[in-house]
Residue, then its C-alpha position, 0 to 999 in steps of 0.5 A: x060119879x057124873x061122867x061129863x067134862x074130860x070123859x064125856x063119850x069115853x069108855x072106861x074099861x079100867x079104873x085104878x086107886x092110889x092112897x087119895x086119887x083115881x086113874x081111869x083108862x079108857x078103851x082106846x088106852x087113854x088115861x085121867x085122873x083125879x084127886x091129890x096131885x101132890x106128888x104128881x100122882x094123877x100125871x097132869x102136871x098138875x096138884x089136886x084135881x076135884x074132876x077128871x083131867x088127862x095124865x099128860x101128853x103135853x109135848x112140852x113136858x115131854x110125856x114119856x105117854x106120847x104116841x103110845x097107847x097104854x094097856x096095863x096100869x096099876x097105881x100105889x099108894x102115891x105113884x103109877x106104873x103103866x105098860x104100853x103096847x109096845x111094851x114100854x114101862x112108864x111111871x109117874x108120880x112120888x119116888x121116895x123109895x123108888x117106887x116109880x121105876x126110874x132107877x133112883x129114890x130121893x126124898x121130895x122128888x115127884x115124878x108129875x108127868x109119865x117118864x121112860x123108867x129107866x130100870x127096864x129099858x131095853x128089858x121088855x122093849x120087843x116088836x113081838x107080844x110079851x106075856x107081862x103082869x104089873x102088880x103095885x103095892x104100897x112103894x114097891x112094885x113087881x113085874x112079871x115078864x116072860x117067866x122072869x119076876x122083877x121088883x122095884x122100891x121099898x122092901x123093909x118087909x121082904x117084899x121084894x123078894x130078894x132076901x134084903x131089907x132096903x129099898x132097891x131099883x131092881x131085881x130079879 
């Protein structure tokens, strides 16, 4: 891929692929994307995108990614789950089975800008450094904090791991 446009002069330390679109992070925790946007999946606000545009700082979107640096980021099969460094989880993207975070699923609606999740908040909200891992999969995600697991989304299959079959917005 030609790096020019967007990227021109960035360095990419992260990329990360969803079912038809890439997120790029760049050393200074900055985020593009690009591919299908349908579901708000690349977080510009925007549908398909043959290059790389940046996931959304637009004041005017309220990008919940506005003056905060990202430092882990994970994508699944249509949405993206992004932990700040101060440790804030934002989300973006198709929440079908509440796979974006926000503590709620419904069919159809599309996260297309990074929002606050609402599931943790004030769960990994702290001044100190928090040891977190993120992992996504498919529709369903888990975070690791401070020894403590905690998942979201679609669980048919158990993967939750809460002994359910449903989809949920978090447990732990």
């Amino acid at each position: 891929m030609d790096i020019s446009g967007a990227l021109l002069g960035s360095v990419i330390v992260r990329v990360v692929a969803g079912f038809d679109f890439y997120i790029a992070m760049t050393i200074t925790g900055a985020l593009y994307g690009w591919g299908n946007g349908y579901d708000g999946q690349i977080g510009a606000g925007v549908g398909t995108s043959y290059t790389p545009v940046a996931v959304s700082l637009n004041p005017s979107y309220n990008s919940a990614l506005l003056g905060r640096t990202v430092a882990v980021l994970e994508c699944g099969r249509s949405s993206c789950n992004a932990i700040t460094t101060d440790n804030q989880l934002i989300g973006w993207g198709e929440n079908q089975y509440g796979s974006v975070g926000v503590g709620t699923a419904r069919s159809g609606v599309q996260y297309r800008v990074p929002i606050p999740t609402l599931c943790l908040k004030g769960m990994i909200h702290s001044s100190k450094k928090m040891t977190t891992k993120l992992s996504v999969g498919l529709y369903h995600s888990v975070l690791l904090v401070e020894n403590q697991l905690y998942a979201w989304g679609f669980g048919l299959y158990g993967q939750l791991g809460d002994n359910t079959q449903s989809k949920h917005f978090m447990s732990n």
